[in-house]
Every structure is written in structure tokens, then in C-alpha cells.
N, C-alpha and C positions, 0 to 999 in steps of 0.2 A: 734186768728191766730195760725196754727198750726207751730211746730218747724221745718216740713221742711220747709213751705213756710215763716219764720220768716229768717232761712238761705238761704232760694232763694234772700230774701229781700235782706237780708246782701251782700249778694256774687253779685248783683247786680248795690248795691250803692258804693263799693271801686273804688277808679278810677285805670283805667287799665292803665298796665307798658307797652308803648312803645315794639314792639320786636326787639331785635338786628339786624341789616341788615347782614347778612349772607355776606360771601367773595364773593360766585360765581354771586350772585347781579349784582356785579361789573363789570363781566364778560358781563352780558347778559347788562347792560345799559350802552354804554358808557361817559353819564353826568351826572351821577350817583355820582363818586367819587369825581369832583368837589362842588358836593350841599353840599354833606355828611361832607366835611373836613370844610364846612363855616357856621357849626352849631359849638354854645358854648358847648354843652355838648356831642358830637359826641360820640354813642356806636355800634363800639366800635371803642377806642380812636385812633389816628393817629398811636401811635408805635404800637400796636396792631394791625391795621390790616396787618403793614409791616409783623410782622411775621407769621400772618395766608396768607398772597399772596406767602411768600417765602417756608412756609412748603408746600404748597400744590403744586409750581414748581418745587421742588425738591423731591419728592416723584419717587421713584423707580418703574420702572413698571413690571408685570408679563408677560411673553410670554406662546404663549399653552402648552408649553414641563413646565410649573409654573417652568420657570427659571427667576429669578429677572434682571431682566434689568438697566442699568442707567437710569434718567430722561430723557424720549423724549424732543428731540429738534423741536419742533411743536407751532403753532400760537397760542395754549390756552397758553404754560408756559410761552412762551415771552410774551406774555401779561401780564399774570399776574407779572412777573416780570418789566414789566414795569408800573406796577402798584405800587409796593413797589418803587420802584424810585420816582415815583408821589407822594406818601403821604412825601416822604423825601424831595423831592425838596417843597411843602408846609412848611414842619418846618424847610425851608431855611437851611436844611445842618448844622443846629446846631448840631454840635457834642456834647455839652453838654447834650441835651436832646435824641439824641439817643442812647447815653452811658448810663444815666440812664434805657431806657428802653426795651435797648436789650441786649442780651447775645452778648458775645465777636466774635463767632461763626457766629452771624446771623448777625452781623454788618461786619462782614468780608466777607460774601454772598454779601451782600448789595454792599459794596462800591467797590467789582471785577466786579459787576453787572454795575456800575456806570463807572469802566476804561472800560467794552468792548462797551458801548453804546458811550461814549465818545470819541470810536477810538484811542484807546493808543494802539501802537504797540505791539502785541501780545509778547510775549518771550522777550524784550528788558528790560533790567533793565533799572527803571526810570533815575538811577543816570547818564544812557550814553546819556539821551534826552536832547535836549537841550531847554528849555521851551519857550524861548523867539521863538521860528519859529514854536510854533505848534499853533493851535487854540485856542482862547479864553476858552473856554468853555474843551477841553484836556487839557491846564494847569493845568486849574484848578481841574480836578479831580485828577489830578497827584496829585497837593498840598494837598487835604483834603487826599487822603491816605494816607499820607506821613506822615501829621500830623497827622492822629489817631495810626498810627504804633506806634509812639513814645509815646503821650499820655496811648499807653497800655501800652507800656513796662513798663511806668513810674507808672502806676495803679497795676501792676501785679505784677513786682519783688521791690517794692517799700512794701511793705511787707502786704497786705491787713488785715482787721481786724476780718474778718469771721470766723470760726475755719476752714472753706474748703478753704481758700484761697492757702491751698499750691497746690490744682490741678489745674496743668496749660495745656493748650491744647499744643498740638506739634509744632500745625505753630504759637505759640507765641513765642517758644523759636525762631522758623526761625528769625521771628519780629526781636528778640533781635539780633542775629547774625548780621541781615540786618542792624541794628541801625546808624551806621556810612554813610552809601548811603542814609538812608531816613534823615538824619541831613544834607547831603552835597546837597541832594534836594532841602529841603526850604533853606538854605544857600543863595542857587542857586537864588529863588523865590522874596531874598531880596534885588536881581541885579537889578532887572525887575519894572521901573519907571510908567510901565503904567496903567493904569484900567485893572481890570480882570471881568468875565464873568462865572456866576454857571448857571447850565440846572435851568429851572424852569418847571412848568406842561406845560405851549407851545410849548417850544423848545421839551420839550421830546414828545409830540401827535406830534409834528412834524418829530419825529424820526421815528414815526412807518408811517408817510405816504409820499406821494408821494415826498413832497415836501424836505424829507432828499437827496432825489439823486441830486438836483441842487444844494447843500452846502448853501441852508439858515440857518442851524444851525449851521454852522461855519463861522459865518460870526462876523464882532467885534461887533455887537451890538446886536447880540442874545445873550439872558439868561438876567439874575439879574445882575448888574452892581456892584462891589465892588472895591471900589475907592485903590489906590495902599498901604495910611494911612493906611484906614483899616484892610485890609490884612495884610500889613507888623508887625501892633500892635499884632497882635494874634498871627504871626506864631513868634513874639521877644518872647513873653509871652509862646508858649509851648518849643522852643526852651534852653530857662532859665529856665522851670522844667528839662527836661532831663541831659541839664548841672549841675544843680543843684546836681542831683542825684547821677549823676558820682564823683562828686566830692572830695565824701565818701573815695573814692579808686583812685581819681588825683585831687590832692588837685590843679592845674594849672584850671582845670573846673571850679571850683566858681567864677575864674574873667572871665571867658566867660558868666557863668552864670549872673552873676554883671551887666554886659556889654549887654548883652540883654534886663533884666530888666530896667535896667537903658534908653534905646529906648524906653522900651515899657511904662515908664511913660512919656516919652517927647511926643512921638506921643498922650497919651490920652490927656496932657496937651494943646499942638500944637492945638485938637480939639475946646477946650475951651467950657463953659456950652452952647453955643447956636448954637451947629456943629449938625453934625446926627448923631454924635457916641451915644449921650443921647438914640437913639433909634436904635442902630448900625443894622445891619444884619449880619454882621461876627464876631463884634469883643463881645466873649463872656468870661468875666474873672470875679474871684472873686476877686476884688482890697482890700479886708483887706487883701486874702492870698499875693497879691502882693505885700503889704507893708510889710509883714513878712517875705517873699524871698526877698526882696531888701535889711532890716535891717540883716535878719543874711548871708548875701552875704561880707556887707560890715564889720559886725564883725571881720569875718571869713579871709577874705582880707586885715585886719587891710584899710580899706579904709577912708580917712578923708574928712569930708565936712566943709566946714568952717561955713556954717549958721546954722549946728549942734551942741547944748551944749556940752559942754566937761563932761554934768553930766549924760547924756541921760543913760536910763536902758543899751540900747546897750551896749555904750563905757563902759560901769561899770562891765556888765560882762566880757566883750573880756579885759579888763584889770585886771580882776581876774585872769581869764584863763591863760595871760600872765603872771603873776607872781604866778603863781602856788598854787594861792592859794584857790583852790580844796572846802575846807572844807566851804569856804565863797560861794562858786555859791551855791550849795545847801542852805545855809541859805536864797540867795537869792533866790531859786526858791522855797523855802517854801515860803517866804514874797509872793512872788507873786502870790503864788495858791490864796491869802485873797485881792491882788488887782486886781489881773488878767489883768495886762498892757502888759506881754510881750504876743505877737504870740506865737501860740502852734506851729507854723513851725518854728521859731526862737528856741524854744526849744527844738524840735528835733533834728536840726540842731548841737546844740551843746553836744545833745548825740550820733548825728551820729561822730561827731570832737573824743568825746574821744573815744568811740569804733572804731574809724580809727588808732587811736595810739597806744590799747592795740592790734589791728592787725598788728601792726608794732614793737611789744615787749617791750612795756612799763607794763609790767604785776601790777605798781604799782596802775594802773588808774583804777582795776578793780574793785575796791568796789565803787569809784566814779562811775563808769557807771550805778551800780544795783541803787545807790542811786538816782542817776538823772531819771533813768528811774519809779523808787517809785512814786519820786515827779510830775514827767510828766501824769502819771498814774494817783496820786489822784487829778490832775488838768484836766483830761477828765473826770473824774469820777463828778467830782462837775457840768459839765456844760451836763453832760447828754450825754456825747458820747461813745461810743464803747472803749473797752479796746484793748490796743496794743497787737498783737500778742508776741511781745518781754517780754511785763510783765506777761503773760500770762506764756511763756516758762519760764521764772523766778520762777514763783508761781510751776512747776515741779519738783524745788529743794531750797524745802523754808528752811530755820534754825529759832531759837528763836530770835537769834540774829535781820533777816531780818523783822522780824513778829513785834518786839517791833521799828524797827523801822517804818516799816509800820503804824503801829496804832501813833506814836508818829506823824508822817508829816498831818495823818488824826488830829489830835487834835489839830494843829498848822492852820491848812489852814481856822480851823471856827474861825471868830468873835463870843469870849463869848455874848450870849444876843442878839449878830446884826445881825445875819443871817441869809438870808430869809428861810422862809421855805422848797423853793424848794432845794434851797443848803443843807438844813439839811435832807430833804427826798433823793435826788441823795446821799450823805454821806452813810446813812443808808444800799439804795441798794448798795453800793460798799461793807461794811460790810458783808451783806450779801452775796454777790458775794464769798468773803475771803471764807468763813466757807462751802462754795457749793462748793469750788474749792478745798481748803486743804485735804490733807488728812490725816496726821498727828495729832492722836485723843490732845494730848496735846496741840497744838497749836492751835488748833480749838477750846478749851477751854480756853486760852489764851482771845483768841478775845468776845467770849460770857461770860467774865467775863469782860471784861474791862470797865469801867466809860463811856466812849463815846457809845459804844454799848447798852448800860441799858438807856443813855441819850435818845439818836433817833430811837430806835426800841420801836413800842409799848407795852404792855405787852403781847398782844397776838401772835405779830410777834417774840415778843420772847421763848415764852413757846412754837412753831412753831420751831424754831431753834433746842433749847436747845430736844426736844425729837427726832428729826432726828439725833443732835449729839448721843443722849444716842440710840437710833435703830441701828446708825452704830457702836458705839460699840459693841453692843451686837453682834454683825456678828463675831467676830475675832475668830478665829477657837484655842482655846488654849486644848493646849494637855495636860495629867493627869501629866505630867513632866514638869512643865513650864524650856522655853530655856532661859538661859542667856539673857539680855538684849543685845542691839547693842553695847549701849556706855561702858556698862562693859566689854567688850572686850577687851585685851589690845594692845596696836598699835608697839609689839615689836617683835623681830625676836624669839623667844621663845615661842608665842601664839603656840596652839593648831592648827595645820592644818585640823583636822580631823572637830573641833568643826567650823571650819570657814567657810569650804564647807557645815556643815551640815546646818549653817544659808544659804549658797547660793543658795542651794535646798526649803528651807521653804520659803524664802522672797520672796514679790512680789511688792517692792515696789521701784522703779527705781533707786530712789538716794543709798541708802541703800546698794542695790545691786552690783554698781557701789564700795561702797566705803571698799566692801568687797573684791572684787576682786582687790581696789588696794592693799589691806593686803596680802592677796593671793602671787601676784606678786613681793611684796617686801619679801616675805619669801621665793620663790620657783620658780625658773625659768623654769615652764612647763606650757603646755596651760590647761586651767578650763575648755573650755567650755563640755568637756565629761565629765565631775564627776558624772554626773547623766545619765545611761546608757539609760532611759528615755526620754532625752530631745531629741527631734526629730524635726529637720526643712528641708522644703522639697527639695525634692534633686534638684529640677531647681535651687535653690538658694546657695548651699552649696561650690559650684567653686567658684563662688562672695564673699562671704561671709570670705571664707579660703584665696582668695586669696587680704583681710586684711593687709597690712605689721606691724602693730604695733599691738602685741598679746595682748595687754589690750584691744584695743578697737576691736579688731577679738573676743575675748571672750565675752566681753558687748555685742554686736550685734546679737550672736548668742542664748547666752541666755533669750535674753530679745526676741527675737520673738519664741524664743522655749517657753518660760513662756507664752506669749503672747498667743500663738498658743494651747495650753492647756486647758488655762481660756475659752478661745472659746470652744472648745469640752467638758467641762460640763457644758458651759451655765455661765459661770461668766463674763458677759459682762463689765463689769464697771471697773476689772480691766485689761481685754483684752487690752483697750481705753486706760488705764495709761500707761501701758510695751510697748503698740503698738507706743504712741507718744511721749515719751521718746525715743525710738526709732528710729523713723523718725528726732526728732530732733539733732541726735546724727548724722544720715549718712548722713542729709543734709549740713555738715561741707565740707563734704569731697566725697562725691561720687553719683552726679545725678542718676544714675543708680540704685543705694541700694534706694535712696528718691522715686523712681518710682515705685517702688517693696514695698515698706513699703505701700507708696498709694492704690496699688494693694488689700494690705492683707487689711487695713482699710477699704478698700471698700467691700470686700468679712466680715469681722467682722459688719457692718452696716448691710448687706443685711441679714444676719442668724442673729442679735440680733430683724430684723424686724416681719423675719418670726418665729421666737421664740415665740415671742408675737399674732402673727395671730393662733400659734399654741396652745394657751393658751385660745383664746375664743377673742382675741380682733379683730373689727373688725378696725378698723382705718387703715386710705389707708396713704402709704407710703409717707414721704414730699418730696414737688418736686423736693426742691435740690437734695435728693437723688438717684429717677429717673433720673436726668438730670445726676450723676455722673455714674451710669448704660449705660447709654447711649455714656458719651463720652469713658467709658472704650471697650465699644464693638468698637466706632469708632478710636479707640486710634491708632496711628500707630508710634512706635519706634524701630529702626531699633537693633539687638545688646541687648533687652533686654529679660532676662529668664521670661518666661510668663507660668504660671501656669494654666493649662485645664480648671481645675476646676474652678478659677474665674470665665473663662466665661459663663463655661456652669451653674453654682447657678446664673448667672448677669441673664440668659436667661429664667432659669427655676424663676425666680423671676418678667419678665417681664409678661411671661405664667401666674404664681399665682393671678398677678394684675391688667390681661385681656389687656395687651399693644397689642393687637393683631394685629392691623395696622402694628405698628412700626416696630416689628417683622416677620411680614408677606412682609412688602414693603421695608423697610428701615436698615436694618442690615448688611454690607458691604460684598458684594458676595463673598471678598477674604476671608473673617472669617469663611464664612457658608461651603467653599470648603472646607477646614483646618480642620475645627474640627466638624465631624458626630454628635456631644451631639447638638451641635447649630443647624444645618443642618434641625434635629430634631425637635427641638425646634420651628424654621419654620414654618415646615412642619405641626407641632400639633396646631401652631396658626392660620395658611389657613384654617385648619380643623374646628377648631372651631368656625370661620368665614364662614365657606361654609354648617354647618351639617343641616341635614333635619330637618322636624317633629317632635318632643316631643316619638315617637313609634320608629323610627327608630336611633333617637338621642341613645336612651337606647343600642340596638345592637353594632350601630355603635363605643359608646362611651366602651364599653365592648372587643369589639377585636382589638380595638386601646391599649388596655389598656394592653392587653394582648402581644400582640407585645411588647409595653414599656419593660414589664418588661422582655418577654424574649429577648430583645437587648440589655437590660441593666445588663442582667444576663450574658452573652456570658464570658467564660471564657477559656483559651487556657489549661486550664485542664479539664478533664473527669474524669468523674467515670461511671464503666457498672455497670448496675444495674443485678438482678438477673436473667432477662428476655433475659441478652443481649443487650437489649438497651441500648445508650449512654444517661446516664443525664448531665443533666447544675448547676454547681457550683455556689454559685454567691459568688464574693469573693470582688464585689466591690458594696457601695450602693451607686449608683448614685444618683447627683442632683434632675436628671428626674424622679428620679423612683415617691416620695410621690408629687407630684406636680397638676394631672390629675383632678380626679372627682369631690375633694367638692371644688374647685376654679373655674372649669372651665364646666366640664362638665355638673357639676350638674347645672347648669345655664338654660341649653336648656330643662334641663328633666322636 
């Protein structure tokens, strides 16, 4: 047999993959989407097709003048949007499962999709309806917004564990504003003794036909019946997250939170094992986290139960904490990392308690908070979850001090001998984690010397470590004079001014930087951040920036994205990312505005250490989160904030590079493209390379397209005559657009 026909054979006998049912499918069959959603392995899945139904009804249209239009309002979009409803009303409106599988964004399309089909009066805030006289099935969308609003808020500023969790969309912050109308909502919800009523796929095909104009889908016995139990269990249970939340900052909230919780186990109770909650439809919770928010509610509340021991972990903390004695809960939350009895939301809880009191100027409770948050930390670390953003900022200004106690709570939290293995592998990675995160060549040698590290690391993961630590050594740029160490420094008003600027100039290492300029400060009452005639930050920022009121931290801020801002123009990305988020974490104390603008530069720092690398030979396509933060910076809309050109037009010339040419072409908000010509552009050259002819005419075309670029990009409001008399063009600015064209883009058609 010969080898082709041995692989005709082959290619013959693989069983073949199912093809994906396309969206517009859907469109052309109308029972279609019902067959599809009652298959077990549906491709693609239910949350999936929501948002290929939502992106393709909200796509922007082109008119013949190729002026981008909004979303027609025509029978294909409503359809399809009522089609994204349909697959939702299938997975019965569980907000768990659509949080999981959609952005914050598309589930916010979704569920305004949901109050305009449901007939909730356009412009009227929910909080002025009065629920009980509207229709079954309006209630209730009322309620599910109401409760995802707060469920976000409580997901978003609750401190996410992502490193992007600090970009937040603009109508979340509304969300939060709104907070108190969507609390007085379900409040409201939990008056209302009767059955309620959600759309299902009937009631909604009934929407789109005849039979919506006689008000059969407002009627009490259209939709999915959820018993008043039910309901009222789930909205105690989100109503006692967002309470819980607050409480941080009104310590009176925890016994509402208490008091919610405390219904929302009576009604699961009330249910009893042989009710329908076992298979509820609305009532969706995780009942360990509920026993975790009940126990540190009632901590928290010094609340007493009498069929509770007097010895329970609870009371033994909260009666620590009552008597101040600080140095014991940490022993206990080391014990516990080895039994892991207490709730990780009991835990936080009582690190949210004390960082509420060093916000209230108890400054003594401050080493207690770093410690608790250690211990908290290497009790995520052992069970395999995500590290807290707060330890994380932590680990941006480590000392020896923190470091030995880190390693000390890691050595305490294993059983010598008993520990399973996976506990000793999660161990490990968290080790690891340290030494990829530190930057501090000592302390990182610290940890890859220590007993526990040589214990759980193998030897190959270690000879793995220990030569990236010796590689980043070798990076450190020492000059033929080595400079005075840090700590040799001396901390008196007689130090050398000269020598202490000249460290503030060479460091680039956040804390450091910081603790020079309070040296600085306590010897001379004038502002730093000019000592270096070089440091340059751009001037949309420099109003904000200056107008700082505390000159330490006007200095810090300005320095640190001048550093920042440097590292990027020769390409030192890594530590752009340290000065950038140090940074960020600095102006998110005290100034949304400056946090918004630090996001800005981060995101413009992502987009050029991408194409840094695409310039280098790599071909690897950009990760999607990073598109997706592209995306919402072009859609971004805050009122009041210095917004820099260039962001957008490198976010543009970046979508250009990666062939987003749709996106670009359809969907880019027409106020942005008016405003700034480099986008407009940008546009325009993605139409283009979506419209260009033949491989023969591509070449011409793509040549005095190109040609244009640069002389637009060259325009300069100065001249110089040449000897001829003619005026030339200067170029005195290298735009985003300029290197961006042929080998991304054009070169594709040739």
C-alpha cells in the first residue's frame, strides 16, 4: 500500500468532529434553539451562544457616506436578542452560572435586554415602582437586577484576586453609587408574601408574537413559578453579602448582615430535606460560605447562642480580640492553617475588623494586620487558591523582618511527616511564588536557602530557581564607583543631601525610593520631584499630579511614573510594572482619578512590552484579557479625566497590528473616532484592509495608502523651504500609526 493511500486510509477511519452550529442557524430555524439547549454536551455551550447572539445585535452599522452608525433596531437584532434571553431563561436565570460565564458588560446587555421585554418603565428608577402592582413576570426582572447590581458591587470592589481586577467598567462604579435603591429594592421584595413568576422560553416566543398584545404574558400564571420561600431565601442571602461588606467601614451593618443570614438559614431550614429547595430553581448559595458569614457576623456582633459551646473556635477568637490579645489570634490562625476548621470568610472577616481600626487610628494594630494577612495567605496557598490582592501589595514592600516571618508561618502550618502531599506540593508553589514575586536579591536568597524550601522543592526545581535568582543578579547595572549601600545611609539631619538625591535618581525600586524621599523631607523643606531635569511626565497629568496637597506624596507619585515612564522607552519592561504599581497602589488611597490614569499608563505599558516582543521575532497573539482591556479603554467614558492621545491611538494602532479589523471597523464609539483623527484613521485603514482587491492591486493600493500614513503622520506646523523653493515636512513626531501597516497587515493580502 502506498503512503498516500495508507493516509487516505488513516484520514478516513478517525471519527469525525461534530461542526459547531453557527449563531445565524438560529436565526434561520426557529426550533432550532430549543433542540440545541436539550443536548448534554451542547457546542456551543448555552453561555456562549448568549454572547455570540449579543455581539452580533449590537454591532454597529456602516451607512454609504462609511459613517458608523448605532445598532439598527430591526427584526434580525430583536431576534437575536431574544434569543440571548432564551438561552438564559433555560438556565432558569441563575445568576451564578451566568456570572461565571459572562463578562460584567454582557451580562449587563443581557439583563437591560430582560427589563425592556419585561415592560419596566423606561426612565423610572426601580426604587420609585412599587412591585407589588406590577406584573408577575416585571417584578421579577426588577428583582434579578437588582440583585446582580449588588452581587457586583460586592464581586468588584470586594477586592478581586486577578492582578486586573483593579479595571473597573464606569457603570459599575454607577452600580455602586446606585447601591442603596437596589438594597431598598429587594428590601422592598421581602414585603411581598406571594408567588412570583420569571419569563421562561414560552412566555418570551410569546413575546415576539401575536399573542403578547392580549397580555397573556402578564398574567399570574405565566413564566416559572418561584414560591415567595424561595425567592425571599436568596435575596436574605445576597442582601447579607453586601451588608456584610459594608460593614468594614459601619460597623451597625454586620447586625443587619447577621439578621439576614440568620432568615436565610431559617427558610433553608423551614424547607426541610424533602421540600424542593434540594432541587431549588432560584435558590442558589454556597451554604459552607454561609456558615462562615453567620459565624464571623456573630463574632463580630459579640452575638450569643445558647446551644453554642462557650469553647467554639468562634468565641475563642472574638474573645481574644476582646481582650487584646493580638499576639494569641495569630497563634491561633497558624494552629488553624494545620486544621483548617475556621472559614476563610471568618478569617477575613477579622482582618477586614482590624484594618477597619487602623482606619480609625489605632496605628498600633498595624503589624497585627500584615501578620493576619501572612497567615490568611499561607492558608489559601495550602488549599490551592489564588493569592489575595492585599498580600500581594504587601509582598511590594517586603523587609527581612516580614520574610522570616513568612517562611516561619509556612513551617508551622505543615504536620512534620503528616502532610499530604498535595499540601506539601501547593507549599512549594507558594515558595515559589515568593522568589518570582520578590525582588530584593537578599531576601530571595533568604527563601532558597531556607530548610523548608530544600524540603519540598525538588532538586531540579531548585537548581531552576536558584539560576534565574543568579540571571537576575547578574542584570544589576553597577557602576566602576560602587554607590553607598541604602542602609548605610544615615537617617540624620547632617546626611549628605547631595548623595541622597543622587540615590533618587539611580533607584528604581519603589520602597527604597519612598524611604529616600522621606530622608529628603525631614532635612529640607522643598519639593524633589525636579532634581532630575530629566524626569519627564506628561503634561495632561502634571495639573493632577501638582495639585497633590501633601509634598511627600506629590513627589512619590511624580517620580515614580517619571521612573516608570523611562523604563518603558528603553524597553525595561519589568521594571516599568514595579514603579507603575506601586504607583497605582499609592494613588488608589486617595484619588480615583490619579487610579484611572495609572490604569491608562499600565495599559499603554502592556500594549508596547506586546509589541516589543512581536518586534523581536515572536509570533504569539496577544492574551485576551489584554484585548478585552483595549477594548474597554476605547469604550471607556469618564467624565473630568486627562486622557492622553496617544493611549488611544497605540490601543488602535494595536488592534490594526492584531487584524481586529471588525471591531475597529464596526464597533469603536463614533464619539472617539470624531475627537481624535489618529483613530479615525485607524478605522479607516481597518475598512480598508477589509475591502482591498486582488494580490496586484493590493500591492499599489497598499503602497499609497502607505504613503499618505506617513505623510499625515509627518504634518508638522513648522516648515523648512528647501532650495528649490518648495515647502518640506518635518516630522517631529513618530506616531503610533506610522510602523504599524505592511508586515501586519498588508502583507497578508500580497
Amino acid at each position: 500500500m502506498s503512503s498516500e493511500t495508507t493516509d487516505r486510509v488513516a484520514v478516513s477511519s478517525r471519527p469525525s468532529t461534530p461542526l459547531q452550529t453557527s449563531w445565524f442557524e438560529f436565526l434561520l430555524d426557529g426550533s432550532l434553539l430549543e433542540k440545541h439547549l436539550q443536548k448534554s454536551n451542547s457546542d456551543p455551550p448555552p453561555v456562549q451562544l448568549i454572547i455570540q447572539f449579543l455581539e452580533q445585535a449590537s454591532k454597529p452599522s456602516v451607512n454609504e457616506q462609511n459613517q458608523v452608525q448605532p445598532p439598527a433596531d430591526n427584526r434580525r437584532n430583536r431576534t437575536l436578542k431574544l434569543l440571548a434571553l432564551e438561552v438564559a431563561a433555560h438556565l432558569k436565570w441563575d445568576l451564578d452560572a451566568l456570572e461565571k460565564g459572562l463578562t460584567i458588560p454582557v451580562l449587563n446587555m443581557l439583563l437591560n435586554e430582560l427589563l425592556c421585554v419585561s415592560k419596566v418603565p423606561p426612565g423610572v428608577k426601580h426604587v420609585e415602582l412599587e412591585l407589588s402592582t406590577l406584573p408577575p413576570t416585571t417584578a421579577m426582572a426588577v428583582i434579578i437586577y437588582n440583585r446582580w447590581a449588588i452581587r457586583t458591587i460586592l464581586l468588584v470592589f470586594q477586592g478581586m484576586s486577578n492582578k486586573w481586577s483593579f479595571f473597573i467598567y464606569p457603570f459599575t462604579l454607577k452600580l455602586k453609587e446606585q447601591a442603596t435603591d437596589s438594597i431598598s429594592v429587594l428590601e422592598g421584595a421581602l414585603q411581598l408574601k406571594k408567588d412570583f413568576y420569571v419569563h421562561t422560553l414560552r412566555t418570551l416566543d410569546l413575546l415576539a408574537s401575536d399573542a403578547a398584545a392580549n397580555g397573556e404574558t402578564e398574567s399570574s400564571t405565566a413564566g416559572l413559578r418561584i414560591s415567595a420561600d424561595e425567592l425571599h431565601c436568596q435575596v436574605h442571602y445576597d442582601l447579607g453579602g453586601i451588608f456584610f461588606q459594608q460593614g468594614c467601614t459601619d460597623q451597625p451593618a454586620y447586625k443587619k448582615a447577621r439578621d439576614h443570614f440568620r432568615r436565610t438559614k431559617e427558610l433553608l431550614a423551614k424547607a426541610g430535606p424533602h421540600s424542593q429547595l434540594d432541587s431549588t430553581v432560584h435558590v442558589h448559595l454556597d451554604e459552607k460560605r454561609l456558615a462562615g458569614y453567620w459565624n464571623a457576623c456573630r463574632a463580630l456582633t459579640e452575638d450569643r447562642d445558647p446551644s453554642d459551646s462557650q469553647n467554639s473556635p468562634y468565641n475563642q477568637i472574638n474573645g481574644l480580640i476582646r481582650a487584646h490579645s493580638y499576639q494569641a489570634v495569630i497563634e491561633a490562625f497558624i494552629k488553624d492553617n494545620v486544621s483548617r476548621s475556621l472559614p476563610n470568610s471568618f478569617r477575613r472577616s477579622v482582618l477586614r475588623e482590624f484594618l477597619y481600626r487602623v482606619q480609625q487610628g489605632d496605628s498600633s494594630l498595624e503589624e497585627v494586620c500584615y501578620k493576619v494577612c501572612v497567615c490568611n495567605a499561607v492558608r489559601d496557598a495550602l488549599e490551592g487558591e489564588v493569592l489575595s490582592v492585599r498580600f500581594q501589595q504587601l509582598l511590594l514592600r517586603p523587609s527581612k523582618r516580614m520574610v522570616d516571618f513568612i517562611l516561619e508561618v509556612c513551617t508551622l502550618s505543615l504536620e512534620k511527616d503528616r502532610s499530604s502531599e498535595t499540601l506539601r506540593r501547593n507549599m512549594a508553589t507558594f515558595m515559589k511564588t515568593l522568589c518570582e514575586t520578590l525582588e530584593e536579591l537578599p531576601l530571595l536568597f533568604l527563601i532558597s536557602s531556607h530548610k523548608l524550601f530544600v524540603e519540598l522543592l525538588k532538586e531540579d526545581e531548585r537548581k531552576f530557581v536558584v539560576e534565574q535568582l543568579r540571571k537576575r543578579s547578574a542584570t544589576i547595572n553597577l557602576s566602576a564607583k560602587p554607590l553607598p549601600s541604602f542602609y548605610d545611609i544615615p537617617a540624620s539631619a547632617s546626611v549628605n543631601i547631595g548623595q541622597l538625591e543622587q540615590q533618587l535618581i539611580l533607584l528604581l525600586e519603589p520602597r527604597k525610593i519612598k524611604q529616600i524621599l522621606i530622608e529628603l523631607h525631614d532635612v529640607a523643606e522643598r519639593p524633589f520631584w525636579r532634581v532630575n531635569s530629566k524626569w519627564e511626565v506628561p503634561p495632561d497629568y502634571i495639573n493632577v499630579i501638582l495639585g497633590i496637597k501633601d509634598n511627600l506624596t506629590k513627589d512619590l507619585v511624580y517620580i515614580l511614573m517619571a521612573k516608570g515612564l523611562h523604563c518603558i522607552s528603553i524597553k525595561d519592561f519589568g521594571h516599568a510594572r514595579h514603579l507603575f504599581s506601586a504607583c497605582l497602589e499609592l494613588v488608589t488611597e486617595f484619588s480615583p482619578k490619579l487610579r484611572q490614569v495609572m490604569l491608562n499608563e499600565m495599559l499603554l505599558l502592556e500594549v508596547r512590552a506586546h509589541e516589543a516582543m512581536a518586534a523581536e521575532g515572536s509570533k504569539e497573539r496577544p492574551p485576551s484579557d489584554l484585548v478585552s482591556r483595549v477594548r474597554g479603554y476605547l469604550e471607556m467614558r469618564i467624565h473630568d479625566l486627562p486622557l492622553r492621545q496617544v493611549v488611544g491611538e497605540e490601543c488602535v494602532a494595536f488592534m490594526l497590528n492584531w487584524r481586529e479589523n471588525d471591531y475597529l471597523t464596526l464597533q469603536v464609539p463614533q464619539s472617539l473616532v470624531m475627537n481624535n483623527p489618529y483613530i479615525k484613521l485607524g478605522q479607516l485603514l481597518a475598512s480598508t484592509c477589509k475591502e482591498l482587491p486582488g494580490p496586484k492591486e493590493c500591492r499599489r493600493t497598499a503602497k499609497e495608502l502607505w504613503e499618505a500614513v506617513v505623510q499625515i503622520c509627518s504634518v508638522s506646523i513648522q516648515h523648512k523651504r528647501n532650495n528649490d523653493g518648495r515647502v518640506g515636512l518635518i516630522k517631529h513626531r513618530e506616531s503610533s500609526m506610522v510602523p504599524l501597516l505592511l508586515e501586519h497587515n498588508f502583507s497578508l493580502h500580497s
